[in-house]
N, C-alpha and C positions, 0 to 999 in steps of 0.2 A: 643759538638755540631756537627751534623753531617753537612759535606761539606763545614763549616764555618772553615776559619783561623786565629786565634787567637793570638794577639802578645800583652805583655807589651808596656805601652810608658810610657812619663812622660806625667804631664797636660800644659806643653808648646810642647810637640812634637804634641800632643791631639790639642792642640791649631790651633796650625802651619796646622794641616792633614784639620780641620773643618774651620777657619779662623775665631775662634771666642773661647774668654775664658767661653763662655758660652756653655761649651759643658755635665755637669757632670759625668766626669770621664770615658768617653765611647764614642766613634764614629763604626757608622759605613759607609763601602762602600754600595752602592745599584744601581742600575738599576735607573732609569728618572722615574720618576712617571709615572704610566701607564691611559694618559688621555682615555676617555670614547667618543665613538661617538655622537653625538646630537640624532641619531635617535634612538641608545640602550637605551638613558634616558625615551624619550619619549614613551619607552616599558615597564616602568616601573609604574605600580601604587604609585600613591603617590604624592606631593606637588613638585613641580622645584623651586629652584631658580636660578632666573638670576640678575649677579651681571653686575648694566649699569656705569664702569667706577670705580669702588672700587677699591683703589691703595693701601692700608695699608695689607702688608700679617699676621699681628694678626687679622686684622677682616675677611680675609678671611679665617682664623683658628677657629677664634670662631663662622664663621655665620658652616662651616661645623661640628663643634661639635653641634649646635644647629639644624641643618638639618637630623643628625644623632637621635638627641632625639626624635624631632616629625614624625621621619620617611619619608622622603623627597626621592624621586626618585633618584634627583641629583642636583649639582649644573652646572650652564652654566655662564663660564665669555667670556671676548672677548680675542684674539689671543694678541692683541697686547694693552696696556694700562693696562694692570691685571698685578700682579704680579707673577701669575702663583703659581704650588705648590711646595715651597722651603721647606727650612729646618726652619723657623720659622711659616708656615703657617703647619707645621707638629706638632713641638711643643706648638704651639696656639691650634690647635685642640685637646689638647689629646691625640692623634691616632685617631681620628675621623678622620680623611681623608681617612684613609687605609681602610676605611667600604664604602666609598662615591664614584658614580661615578661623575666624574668632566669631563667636555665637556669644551675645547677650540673652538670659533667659529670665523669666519671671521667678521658675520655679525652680532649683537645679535638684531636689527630690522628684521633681516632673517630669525633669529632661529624663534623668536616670530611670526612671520609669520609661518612657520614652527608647531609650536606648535595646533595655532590659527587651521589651515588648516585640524589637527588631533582630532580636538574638544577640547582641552585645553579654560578654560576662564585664558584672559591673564589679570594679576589685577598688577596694576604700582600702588607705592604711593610715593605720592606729599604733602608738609604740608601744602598747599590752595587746597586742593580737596575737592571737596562738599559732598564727601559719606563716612561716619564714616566706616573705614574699621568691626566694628560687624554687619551692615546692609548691609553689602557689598553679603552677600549669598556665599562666595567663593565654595566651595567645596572640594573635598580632591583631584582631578588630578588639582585643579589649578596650572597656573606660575604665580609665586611671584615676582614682576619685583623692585630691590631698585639700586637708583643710587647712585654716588660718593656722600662722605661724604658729600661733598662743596656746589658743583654745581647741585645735583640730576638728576635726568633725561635727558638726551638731547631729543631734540624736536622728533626727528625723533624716538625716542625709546618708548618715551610717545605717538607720534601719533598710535604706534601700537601694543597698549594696547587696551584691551577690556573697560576696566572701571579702574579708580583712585579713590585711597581710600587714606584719610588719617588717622593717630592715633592721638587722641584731645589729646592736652595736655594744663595743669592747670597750672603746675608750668611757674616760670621764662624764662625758659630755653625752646628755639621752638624748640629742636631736641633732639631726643634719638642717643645713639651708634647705628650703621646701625647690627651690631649685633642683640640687643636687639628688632629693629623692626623688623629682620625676625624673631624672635623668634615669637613675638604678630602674625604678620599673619601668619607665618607659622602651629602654635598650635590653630590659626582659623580656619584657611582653614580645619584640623582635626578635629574639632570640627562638632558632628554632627546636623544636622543642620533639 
């Protein structure tokens, strides 16, 4: 491998380098994940997501492997409260992260503002929202706006949404994995319409 150096270990030295037995036989060193500005996403045709308060780094792994399938501009979480892109939201992905750009923000009522200002329709979903996110009309430059597993949107992130949608659900259970609902609106929003 060229410029790369290459050394045996054992799988406790492996351990000990990564802080985790869950490493498969391999580590390596790298550079901080290379975040993305908010305004370079916004140049990008295609679907955003913004994640409002998602703390679990496998869902922030799998919503970017799912970003990555329906073709997503990017994702935007917030600076402080996210878990940022570690080495489990690397293995969550895939490698879907290292295709994506990922935007830290101060403000993600800013961003959205931001977005809005660029002509983005900014679409938040809520599980009491009166508009079934398939008659929602999104379109393919929408932002996709999903809050914490728990708590969902905070007020001020929801006031600066264009429109709320939510996904009906039948069965027992009132929530999908925050995954799985970008995946539904995100493969909406592609959908043509």
């Amino acid at each position: 491998m060229r410029g790369v150096r290459v050394r045996p270990a054992s799988r406790a030295e492996l351990g000990q380098i990564c802080g985790s037995s869950d490493h498969q036989g391999i580590v390596a060193r790298c550079d901080p994940y290379p975040y993305a500005d908010l305004r370079e996403i916004l140049e990008v045709d295609g679907p955003i997501v913004v994640l409002d308060g998602a703390q679990d780094p496998r869902n922030l792994g799998a919503i970017s492997r799912v970003a990555d399938g329906a073709g997503a501009a990017g994702i935007v979480i917030a600076r402080r409260g996210s878990p940022g892109v570690t080495a489990v939201v690397c293995k969550a992905s895939a490698g879907a992260i290292e295709h994506q750009l990922v935007a830290r923000v101060d403000s993600i009522a800013g961003a959205l503002g931001e977005a809005r200002d660029r002509g983005r329709l900014v679409v938040g979903s809520a599980p009491d929202a009166e508009t079934d996110f398939r008659a929602a009309g999104m379109g393919r430059d929408s932002v996709i706006v999903m809050g914490s597993e728990g708590a969902g949107l905070r007020p001020r992130v929801a006031a600066a949404c264009s429109r709320m949608v939510r996904i009906p659900m039948a069965g027992r259970v009132d929530s999908l994995n925050i995954s799985v609902a970008a995946a539904l609106l995100l493969f909406e929003a592609r959908r043509p319409i």
